[in-house]
LOKOL-51146 format. One record per atom (N, C-alpha, C, CB): residue in one letter; x, y, z. Coordinates in steps of 0.2 Angstrom, whole numbers, plus 5000, padded with zeros to 4 digits. Glycine has a CB too. Layout:
AXYZ;...
//
This chain:
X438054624197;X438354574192;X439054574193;X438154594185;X439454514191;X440154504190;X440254484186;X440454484195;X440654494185;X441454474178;X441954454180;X441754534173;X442254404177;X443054384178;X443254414172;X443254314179;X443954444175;X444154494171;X445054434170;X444054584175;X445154444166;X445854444164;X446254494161;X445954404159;X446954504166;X447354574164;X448054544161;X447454624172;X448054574154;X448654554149;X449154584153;X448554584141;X449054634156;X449754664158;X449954664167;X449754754154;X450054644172;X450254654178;X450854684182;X450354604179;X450954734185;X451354764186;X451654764192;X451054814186;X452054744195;X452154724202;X453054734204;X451854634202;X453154754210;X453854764211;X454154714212;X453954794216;X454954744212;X455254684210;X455554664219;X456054694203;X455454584217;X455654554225;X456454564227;X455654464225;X456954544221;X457654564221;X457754624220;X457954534217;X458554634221;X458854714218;X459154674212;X459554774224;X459454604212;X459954594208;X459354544202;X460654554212;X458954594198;X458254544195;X458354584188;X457354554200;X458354554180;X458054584173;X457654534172;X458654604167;X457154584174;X456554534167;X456454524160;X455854544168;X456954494157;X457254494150;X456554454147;X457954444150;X456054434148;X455554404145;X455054484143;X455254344152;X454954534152;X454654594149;X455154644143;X454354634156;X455654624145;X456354674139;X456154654134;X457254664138;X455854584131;X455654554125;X454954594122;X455654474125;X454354614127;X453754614125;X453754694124;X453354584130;X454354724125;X454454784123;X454954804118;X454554814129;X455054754114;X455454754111;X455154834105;X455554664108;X454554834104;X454454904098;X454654934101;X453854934094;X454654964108;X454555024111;X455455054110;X454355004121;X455854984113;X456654984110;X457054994104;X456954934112;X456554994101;X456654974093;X456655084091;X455554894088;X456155064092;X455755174093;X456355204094;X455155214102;X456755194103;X457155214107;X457755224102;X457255154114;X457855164098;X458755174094;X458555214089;X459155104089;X458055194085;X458055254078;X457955334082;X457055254071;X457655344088;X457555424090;X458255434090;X457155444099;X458755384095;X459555404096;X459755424089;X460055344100;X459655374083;X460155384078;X459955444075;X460255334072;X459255464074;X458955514070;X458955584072;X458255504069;X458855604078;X458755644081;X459555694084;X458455614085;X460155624083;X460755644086;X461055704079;X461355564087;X460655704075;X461255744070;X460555774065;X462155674065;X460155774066;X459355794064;X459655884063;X458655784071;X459055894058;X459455994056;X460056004056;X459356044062;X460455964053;X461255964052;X461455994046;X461655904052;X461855994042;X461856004036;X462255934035;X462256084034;X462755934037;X463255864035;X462855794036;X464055864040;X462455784041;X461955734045;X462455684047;X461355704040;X462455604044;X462755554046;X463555574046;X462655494041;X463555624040;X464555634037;X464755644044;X464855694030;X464355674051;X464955694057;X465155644059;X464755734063;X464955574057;X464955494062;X465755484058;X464255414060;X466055524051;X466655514051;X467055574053;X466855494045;X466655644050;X467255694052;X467255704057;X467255734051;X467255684064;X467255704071;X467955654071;X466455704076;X467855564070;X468655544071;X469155564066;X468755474072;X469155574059;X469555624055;X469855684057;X469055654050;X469355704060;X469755784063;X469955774070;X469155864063;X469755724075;X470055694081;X470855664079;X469455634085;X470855654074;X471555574073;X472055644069;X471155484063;X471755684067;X472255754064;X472555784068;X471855814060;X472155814075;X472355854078;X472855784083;X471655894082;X472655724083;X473355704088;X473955704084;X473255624093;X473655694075;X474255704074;X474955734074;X474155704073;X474455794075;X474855864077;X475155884082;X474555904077;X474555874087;X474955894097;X475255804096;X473955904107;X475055764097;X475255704102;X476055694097;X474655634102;X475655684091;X476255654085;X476855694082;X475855624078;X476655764083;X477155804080;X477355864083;X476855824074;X477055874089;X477555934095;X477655894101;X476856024097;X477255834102;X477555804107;X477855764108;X477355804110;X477855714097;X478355654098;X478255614102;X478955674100;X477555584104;X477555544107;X477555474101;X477055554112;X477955414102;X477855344098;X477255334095;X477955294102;X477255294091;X476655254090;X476955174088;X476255304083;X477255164090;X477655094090;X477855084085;X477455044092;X478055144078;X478355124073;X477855134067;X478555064074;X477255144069;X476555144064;X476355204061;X475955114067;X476055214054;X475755244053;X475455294058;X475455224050;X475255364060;X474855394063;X474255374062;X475055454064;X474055404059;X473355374056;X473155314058;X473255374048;X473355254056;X473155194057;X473055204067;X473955124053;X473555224068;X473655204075;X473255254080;X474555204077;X473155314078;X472655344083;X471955314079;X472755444084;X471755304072;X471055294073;X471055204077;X470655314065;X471155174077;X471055104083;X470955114086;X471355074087;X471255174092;X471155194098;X470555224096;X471755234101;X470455294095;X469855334092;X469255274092;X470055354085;X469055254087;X468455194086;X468355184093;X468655124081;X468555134098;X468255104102;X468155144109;X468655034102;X468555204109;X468555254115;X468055274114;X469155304117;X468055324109;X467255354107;X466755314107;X467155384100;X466555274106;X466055214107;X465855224115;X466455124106;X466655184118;X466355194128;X466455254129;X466855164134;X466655314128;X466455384130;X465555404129;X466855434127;X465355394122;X464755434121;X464255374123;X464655464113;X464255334123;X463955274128;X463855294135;X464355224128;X464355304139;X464455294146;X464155384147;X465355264149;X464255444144;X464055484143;X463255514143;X464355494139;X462855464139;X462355454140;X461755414142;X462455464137;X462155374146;X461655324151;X461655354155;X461755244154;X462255384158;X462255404164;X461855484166;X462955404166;X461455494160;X461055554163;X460355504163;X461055634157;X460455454163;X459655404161;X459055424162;X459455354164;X459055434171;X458355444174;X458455534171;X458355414185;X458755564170;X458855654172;X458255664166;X459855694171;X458555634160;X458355644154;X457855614150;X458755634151;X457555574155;X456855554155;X456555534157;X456655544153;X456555594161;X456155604166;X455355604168;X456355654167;X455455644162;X454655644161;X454355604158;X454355694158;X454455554153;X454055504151;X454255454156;X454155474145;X454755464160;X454555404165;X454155424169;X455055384169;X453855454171;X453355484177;X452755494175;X453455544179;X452755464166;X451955474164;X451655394163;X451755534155;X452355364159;X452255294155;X452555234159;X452655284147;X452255174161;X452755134164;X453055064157;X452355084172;X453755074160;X454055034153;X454655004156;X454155094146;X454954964153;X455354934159;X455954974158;X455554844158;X456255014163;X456855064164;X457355054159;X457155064172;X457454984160;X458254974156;X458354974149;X458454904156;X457754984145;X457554994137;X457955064136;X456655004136;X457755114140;X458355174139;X459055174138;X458455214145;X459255154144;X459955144144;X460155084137;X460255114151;X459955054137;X460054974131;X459955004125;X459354924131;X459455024126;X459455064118;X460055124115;X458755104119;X460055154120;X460855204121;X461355154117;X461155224131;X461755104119;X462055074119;X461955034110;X462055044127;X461455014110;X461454974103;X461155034099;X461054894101;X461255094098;X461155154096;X461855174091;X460955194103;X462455164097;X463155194098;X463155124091;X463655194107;X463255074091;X463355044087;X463355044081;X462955014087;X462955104077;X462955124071;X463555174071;X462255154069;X463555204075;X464155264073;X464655204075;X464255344079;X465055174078;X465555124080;X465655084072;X465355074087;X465055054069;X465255014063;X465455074059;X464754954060;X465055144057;X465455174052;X466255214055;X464855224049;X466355214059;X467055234060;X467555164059;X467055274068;X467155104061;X467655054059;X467855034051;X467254994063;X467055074047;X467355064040;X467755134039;X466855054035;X467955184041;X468355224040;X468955194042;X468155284043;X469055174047;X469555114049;X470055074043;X469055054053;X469455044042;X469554954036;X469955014029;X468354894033;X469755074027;X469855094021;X470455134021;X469255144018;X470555154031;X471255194029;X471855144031;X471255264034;X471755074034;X471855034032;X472354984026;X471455024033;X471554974022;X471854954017;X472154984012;X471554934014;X472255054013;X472655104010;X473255094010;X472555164012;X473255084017;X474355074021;X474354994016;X474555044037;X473954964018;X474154894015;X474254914008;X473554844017;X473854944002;X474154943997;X474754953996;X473854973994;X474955033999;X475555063998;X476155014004;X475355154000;X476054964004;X476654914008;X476854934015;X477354914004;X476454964017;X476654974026;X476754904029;X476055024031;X476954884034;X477054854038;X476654814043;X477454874039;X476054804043;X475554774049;X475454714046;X474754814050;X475354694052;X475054624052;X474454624056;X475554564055;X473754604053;X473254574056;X473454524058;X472754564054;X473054484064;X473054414066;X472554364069;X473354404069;X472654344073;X471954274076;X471654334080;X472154184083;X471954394083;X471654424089;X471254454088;X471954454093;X471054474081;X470654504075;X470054474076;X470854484069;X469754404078;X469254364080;X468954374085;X469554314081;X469054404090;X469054444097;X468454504097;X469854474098;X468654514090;X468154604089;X467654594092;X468054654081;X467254544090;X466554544095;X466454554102;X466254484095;X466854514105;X466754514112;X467254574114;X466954444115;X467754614110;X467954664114;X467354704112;X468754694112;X466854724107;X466054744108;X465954754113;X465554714105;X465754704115;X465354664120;X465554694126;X465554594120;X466154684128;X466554704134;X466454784136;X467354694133;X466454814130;X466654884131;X465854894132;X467154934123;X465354894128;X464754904127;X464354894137;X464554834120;X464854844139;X464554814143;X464854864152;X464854714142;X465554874150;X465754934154;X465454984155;X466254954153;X465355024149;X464755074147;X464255074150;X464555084142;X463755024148;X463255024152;X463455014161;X462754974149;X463654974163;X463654944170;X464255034174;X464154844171;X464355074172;X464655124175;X464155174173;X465255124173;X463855184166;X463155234164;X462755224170;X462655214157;X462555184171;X461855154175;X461855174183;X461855054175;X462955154184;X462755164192;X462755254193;X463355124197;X463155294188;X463055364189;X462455394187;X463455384186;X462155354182;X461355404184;X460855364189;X460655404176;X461155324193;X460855304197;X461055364203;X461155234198;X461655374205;X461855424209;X461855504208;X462555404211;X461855484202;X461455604200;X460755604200;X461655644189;X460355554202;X459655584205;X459655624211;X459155544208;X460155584214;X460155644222;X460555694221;X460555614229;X461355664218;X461755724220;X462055724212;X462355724228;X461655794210;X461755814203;X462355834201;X461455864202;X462755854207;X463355874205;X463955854201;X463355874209;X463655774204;X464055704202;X464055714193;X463555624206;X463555744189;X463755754181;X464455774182;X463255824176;X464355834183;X464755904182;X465455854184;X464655984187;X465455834190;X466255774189;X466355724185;X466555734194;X466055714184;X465855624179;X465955634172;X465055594178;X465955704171;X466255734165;X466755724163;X466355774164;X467055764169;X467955784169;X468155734170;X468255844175;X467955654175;X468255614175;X468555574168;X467855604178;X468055584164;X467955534158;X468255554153;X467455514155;X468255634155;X469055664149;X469855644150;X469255754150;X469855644157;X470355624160;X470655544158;X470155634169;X470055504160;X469955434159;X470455414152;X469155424159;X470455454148;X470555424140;X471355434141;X469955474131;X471555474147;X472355504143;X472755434148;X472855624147;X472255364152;X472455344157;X472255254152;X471955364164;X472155264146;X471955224141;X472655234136;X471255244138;X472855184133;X473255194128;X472855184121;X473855164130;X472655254122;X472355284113;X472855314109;X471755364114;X473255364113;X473655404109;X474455394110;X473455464110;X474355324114;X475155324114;X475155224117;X475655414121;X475655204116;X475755134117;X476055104123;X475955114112;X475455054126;X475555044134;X476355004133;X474754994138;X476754994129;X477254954129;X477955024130;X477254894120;X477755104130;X478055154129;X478055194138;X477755194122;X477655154140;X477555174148;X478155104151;X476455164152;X478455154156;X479155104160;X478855054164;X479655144165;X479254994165;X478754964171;X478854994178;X478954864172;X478555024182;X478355034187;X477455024188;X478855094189;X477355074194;X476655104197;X476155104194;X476655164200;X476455174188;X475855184183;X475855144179;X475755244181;X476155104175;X476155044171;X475454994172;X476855004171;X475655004180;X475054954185;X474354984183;X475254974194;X474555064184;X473855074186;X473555054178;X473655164188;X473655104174;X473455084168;X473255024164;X473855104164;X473554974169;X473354884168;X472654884169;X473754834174;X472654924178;X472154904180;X471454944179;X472254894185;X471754984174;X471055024168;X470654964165;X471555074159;X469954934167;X469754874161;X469554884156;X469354834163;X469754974151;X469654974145;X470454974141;X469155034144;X470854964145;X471654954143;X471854904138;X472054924151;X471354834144;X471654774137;X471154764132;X471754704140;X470554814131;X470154804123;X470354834119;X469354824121;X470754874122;X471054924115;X471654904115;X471055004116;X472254884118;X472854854117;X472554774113;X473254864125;X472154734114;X471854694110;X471754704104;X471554674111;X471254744102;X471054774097;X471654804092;X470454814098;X472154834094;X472754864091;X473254804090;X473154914096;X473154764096;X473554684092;X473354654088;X473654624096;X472754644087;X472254614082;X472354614075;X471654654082;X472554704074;X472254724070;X473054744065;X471754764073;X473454794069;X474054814068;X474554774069;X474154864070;X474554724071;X475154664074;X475654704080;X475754624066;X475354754085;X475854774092;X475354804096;X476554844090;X475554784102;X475254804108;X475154744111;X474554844107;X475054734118;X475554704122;X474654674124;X476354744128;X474454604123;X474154554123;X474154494127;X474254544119;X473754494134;X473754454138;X472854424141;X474154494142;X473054344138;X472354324142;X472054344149;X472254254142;X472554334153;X472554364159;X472154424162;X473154364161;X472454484158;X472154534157;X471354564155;X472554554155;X471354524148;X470654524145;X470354474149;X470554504136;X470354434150;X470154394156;X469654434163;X470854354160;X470354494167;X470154524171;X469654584170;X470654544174;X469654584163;X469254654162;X468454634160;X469654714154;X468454574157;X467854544157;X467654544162;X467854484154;X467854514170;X467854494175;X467454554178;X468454464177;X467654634177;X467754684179;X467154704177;X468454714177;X467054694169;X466354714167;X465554684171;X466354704159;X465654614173;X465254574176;X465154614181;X465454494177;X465554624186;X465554644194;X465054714192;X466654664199;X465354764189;X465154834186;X464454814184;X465554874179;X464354784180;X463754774178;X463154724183;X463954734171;X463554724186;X463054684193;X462754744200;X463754624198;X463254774200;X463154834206;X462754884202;X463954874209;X463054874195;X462554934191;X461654914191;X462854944181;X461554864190;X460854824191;X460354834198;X460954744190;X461054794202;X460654844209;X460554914210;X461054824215;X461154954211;X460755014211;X460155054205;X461255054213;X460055024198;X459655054196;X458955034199;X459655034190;X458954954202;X458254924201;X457954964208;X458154824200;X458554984213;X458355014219;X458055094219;X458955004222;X458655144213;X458155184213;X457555204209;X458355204213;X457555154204;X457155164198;X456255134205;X457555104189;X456355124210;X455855114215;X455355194216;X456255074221;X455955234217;X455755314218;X456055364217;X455555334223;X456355364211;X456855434208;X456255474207;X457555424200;X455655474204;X455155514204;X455155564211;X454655474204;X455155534214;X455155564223;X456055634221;X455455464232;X456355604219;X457055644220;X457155694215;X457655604219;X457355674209;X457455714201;X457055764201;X457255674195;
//
């Protein structure tokens, strides 16, 4: 005897390297939905303080620069509040650090359900990323309150149109993160080593950001250059113009760093979909 059988679900490799099948990302939508509450729940689970670290970790990050950066090393803040001016910076770095921090162990750190379940790979990393989300909007209302504080007591900021922008500087940064996450757990299946610098890189990475001091306080020459050509330079010098009315604001630039995230986010797609073919074999 025979039957025709209909199969709901088809499995098949991909023809392209440069291919998301955003239609199967949709049909997995619970699985991703799982992925964010595990990140939010799990990240601070058995704590005593639980959510409260999503403020006190930038509280006591914005204290200590106030100390080294603002008060033994005198470095500027273009005239502003300390507080106001390191947590800006703060909010949107910790976003792309603990982001880019955790895609990029992807394949390492799950490992094992990838080798039991097939599910579309990029739900991991994706989910990582709108995970961070929650911690970024509550540091941004620690933000808005220490804020409206300076503003009662008459400090001197001006918000403006650039304020409008905060989505897509999201977007940008969210979008760096992943397309640099992706390609480095792409490349620490083979050579593991590559964590242990990817680390030290990204500590390095933030003193090459102007978080803790204002890219208008670096002279023009070389490294003025380089730090331009940082593409997380102009979300945060935007987001500081935005917000505080200083920091040095160019379409050109935010232009290039969008531009920057596309390319990143493109090489990152290829090498996932290439090794996500047999990191089983490697890892």
């Amino acid at each position: 005897m025979t039957s025709d059988k209909t199969w709901t679900t088809i499995i098949k490799p991909h023809n392209k390297l440069w291919e998301v099948d955003f239609k199967e990302l949709w049909r997995y939508r619970d699985l991703f939905m799982m992925y964010v509450k595990r990140d939010i729940i799990t990240m601070y689970k058995q704590t005593i303080l639980g959510p409260l670290w999503f403020v006190i970790q930038p509280a006591i990050t914005t204290i200590m620069y106030m100390v080294v950066f603002g008060g033994i090393a005198g470095i500027s803040t273009d005239g502003l509040p300390q507080p106001l001016f390191y947590l800006a910076g703060i909010c949107l770095w910790q976003y792309f650090a603990d982001c880019l921090n955790k895609t990029s162990s992807t394949f390492i750190s799950n490992q094992g359900i990838f080798g039991k379940v097939y599910f579309p790979r990029l739900v991991a990393p994706l989910s990582t990323i709108v995970s961070g989300l929650v911690k970024l909007g509550i540091q941004i209302l620690l933000f808005v309150i220490v804020y409206i504080y300076f503003l009662a007591i008459g400090t001197p900021v001006e918000p403006n149109w650039a304020l409008s922008l905060f989505p897509l500087l999201v977007i940008m940064i969210a979008g760096l993160a992943l397309g640099f996450g992706i390609i480095i757990s792409s490349l620490t299946t083979k050579y593991r080593d590559l964590t242990i610098l990817f680390t030290f890189i990204v500590q390095l990475w933030m003193y090459g950001t102007p978080v803790i001091y204002p890219l208008s306080s670096i002279p023009e020459g070389k490294i003025k250059l380089l730090m331009q050509l940082n593409p997380v330079t102009p979300i945060v010098e935007t987001f500081k113009y935005g917000t505080l009315g200083t920091g040095e604001f160019s379409w050109n630039m935010l232009g290039y760093s969008f531009c920057f995230m596309l390319v990143v986010l493109s090489i990152g797609i290829v090498l996932f979909n290439k090794v996500q073919r047999s990191f089983m074999d490697t890892v």
